[in-house]
C-alpha positions in Angstrom: 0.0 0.0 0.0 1.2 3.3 -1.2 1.7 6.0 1.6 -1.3 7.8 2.3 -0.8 11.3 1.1 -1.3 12.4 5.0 2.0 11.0 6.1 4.2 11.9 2.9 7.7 13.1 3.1 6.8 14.0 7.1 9.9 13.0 8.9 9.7 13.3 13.1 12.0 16.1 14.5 14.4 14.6 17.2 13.0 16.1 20.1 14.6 18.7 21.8 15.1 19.2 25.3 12.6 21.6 26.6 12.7 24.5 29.3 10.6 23.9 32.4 7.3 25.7 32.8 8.1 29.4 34.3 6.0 29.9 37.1 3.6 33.1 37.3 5.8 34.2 40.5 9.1 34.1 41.6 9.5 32.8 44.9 11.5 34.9 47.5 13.8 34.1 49.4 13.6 34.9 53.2 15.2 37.8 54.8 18.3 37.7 56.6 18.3 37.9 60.3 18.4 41.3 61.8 21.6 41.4 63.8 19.9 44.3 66.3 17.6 42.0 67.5 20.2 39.5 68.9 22.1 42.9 70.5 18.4 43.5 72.0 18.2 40.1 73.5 21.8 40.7 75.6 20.6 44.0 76.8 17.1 42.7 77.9 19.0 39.8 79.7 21.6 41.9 81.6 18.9 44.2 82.9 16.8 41.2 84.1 19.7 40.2 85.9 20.6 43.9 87.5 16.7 43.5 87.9 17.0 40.3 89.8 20.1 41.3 91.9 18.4 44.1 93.3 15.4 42.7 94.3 17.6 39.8 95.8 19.9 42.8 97.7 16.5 44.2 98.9 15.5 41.3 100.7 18.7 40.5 102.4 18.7 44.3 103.5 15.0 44.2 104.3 15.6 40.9 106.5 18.3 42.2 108.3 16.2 45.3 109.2 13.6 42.9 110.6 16.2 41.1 112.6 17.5 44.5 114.6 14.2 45.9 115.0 13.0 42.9 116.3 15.7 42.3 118.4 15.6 46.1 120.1 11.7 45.6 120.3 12.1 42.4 122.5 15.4 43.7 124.7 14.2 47.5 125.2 12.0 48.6 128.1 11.1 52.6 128.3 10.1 54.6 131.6 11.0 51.9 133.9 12.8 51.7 137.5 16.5 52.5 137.4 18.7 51.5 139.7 22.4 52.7 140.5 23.3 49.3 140.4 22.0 49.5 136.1 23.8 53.0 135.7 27.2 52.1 137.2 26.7 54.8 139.7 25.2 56.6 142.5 22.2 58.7 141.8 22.6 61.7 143.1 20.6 62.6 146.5 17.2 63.7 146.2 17.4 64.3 142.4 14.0 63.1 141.1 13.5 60.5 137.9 12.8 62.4 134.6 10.7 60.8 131.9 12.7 58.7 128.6 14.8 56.4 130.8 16.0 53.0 128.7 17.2 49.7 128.9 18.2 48.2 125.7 20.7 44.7 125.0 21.5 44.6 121.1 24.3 42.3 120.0 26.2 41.6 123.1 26.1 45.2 124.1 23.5 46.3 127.1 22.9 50.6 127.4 20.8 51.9 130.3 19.9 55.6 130.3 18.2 57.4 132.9 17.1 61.3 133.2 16.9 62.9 136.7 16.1 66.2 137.6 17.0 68.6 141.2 16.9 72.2 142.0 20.6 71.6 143.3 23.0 73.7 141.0 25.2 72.1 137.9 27.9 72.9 140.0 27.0 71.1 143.6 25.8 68.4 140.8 29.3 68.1 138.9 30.9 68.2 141.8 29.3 65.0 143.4 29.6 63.0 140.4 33.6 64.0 140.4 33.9 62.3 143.2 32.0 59.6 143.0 33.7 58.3 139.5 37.2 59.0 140.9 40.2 60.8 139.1 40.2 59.0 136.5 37.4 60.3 134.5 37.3 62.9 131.7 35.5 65.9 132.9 34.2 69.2 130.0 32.4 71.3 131.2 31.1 74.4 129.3 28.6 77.4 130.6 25.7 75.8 131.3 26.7 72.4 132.3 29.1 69.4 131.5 30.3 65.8 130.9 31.7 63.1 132.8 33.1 59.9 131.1 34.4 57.1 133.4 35.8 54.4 131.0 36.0 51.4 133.4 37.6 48.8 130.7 36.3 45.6 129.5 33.7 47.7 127.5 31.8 49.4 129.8 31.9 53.1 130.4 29.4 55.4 132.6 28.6 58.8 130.9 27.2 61.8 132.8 25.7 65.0 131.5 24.4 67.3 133.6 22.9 70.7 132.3 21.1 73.8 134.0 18.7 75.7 131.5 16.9 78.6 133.4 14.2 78.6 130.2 13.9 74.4 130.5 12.5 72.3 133.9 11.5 75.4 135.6 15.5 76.6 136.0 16.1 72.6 137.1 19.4 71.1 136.4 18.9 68.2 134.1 21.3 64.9 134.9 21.8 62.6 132.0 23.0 59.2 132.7 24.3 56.8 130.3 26.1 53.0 131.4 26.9 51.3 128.8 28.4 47.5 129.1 29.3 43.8 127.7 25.7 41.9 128.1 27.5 39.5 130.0 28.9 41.5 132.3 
């Protein structure tokens, strides 16, 4: 059978390698990583620990202000009985007890301080007090009054102020005694 005229002198084309499709879009690639962002992150974690740190130094400091006050509330005792046995020395004769006196023991030290008035004069006042802690203690005095220190060693010293105002306690002279001691003493 002759070639039907449809297929004459048609010879197939090798086949040529084609291209893929192109698609409508081009995909895009992802952004690179901002590098302020990680600097952000180092800042934000150093603050959170300055953060932390100070909360943290807070609470110790906070705790240890609970401890003291706690401690003075429990050892301190105001307007009570003094004796001269707690100040270290002899009240002076008919002087009267003043208002503010204080006994207080905070960490191993003990303080009593008493406030005692008398019409006597600074001087008759100063003088008794002279005597009674001996040579050996430090004596200013100034126009209106002075100080007596007796530092008996060991920690404990007796301090003694004595002041005459004519404007304060009705022209009174004002005695101000401190002892201070070891607790265990």
């Amino acid at each position: 059978m002759p070639d039907a005229p449809d297929n004459q002198g048609f010879q197939p084309v090798p086949s040529q390698p084609t291209a893929p499709p192109v698609p409508p879009y081009q995909p895009i690639a992802a952004p690179p990583p901002k590098q302020g962002s990680s600097a952000l992150k180092i800042v934000l974690i150093i603050v959170a620990i300055f953060v932390a740190i100070g909360v943290l130094g807070a609470g110790i400091v906070g705790y240890g202000v609970y401890k003291v006050a706690k401690a003075v509330k429990s050892s301190t005792s105001l307007s009570t009985p003094v004796t001269a046995s707690d100040l270290g020395v002899d009240i002076y004769p008919g002087a009267t007890q003043g208002k503010g006196n204080l006994h207080m023991t905070i960490a191993g030290k003990s303080m009593t301080t008493a406030n005692y008035l008398t019409s006597d004069s600074k001087d008759q006042v100063m003088a008794f007090y002279q005597n009674a802690l001996g040579p050996s203690a430090q004596v200013t005095t100034s126009g209106n009054g002075g100080t007596l220190v007796l530092n008996r060693g060991s920690g404990e010293t007796v301090s003694i102020t004595v002041v005459q105002n004519p404007g304060m306690h009705n022209g009174q002279t004002q005695i101000v005694i401190v002892h201070a001691k070891n607790a265990s003493s």
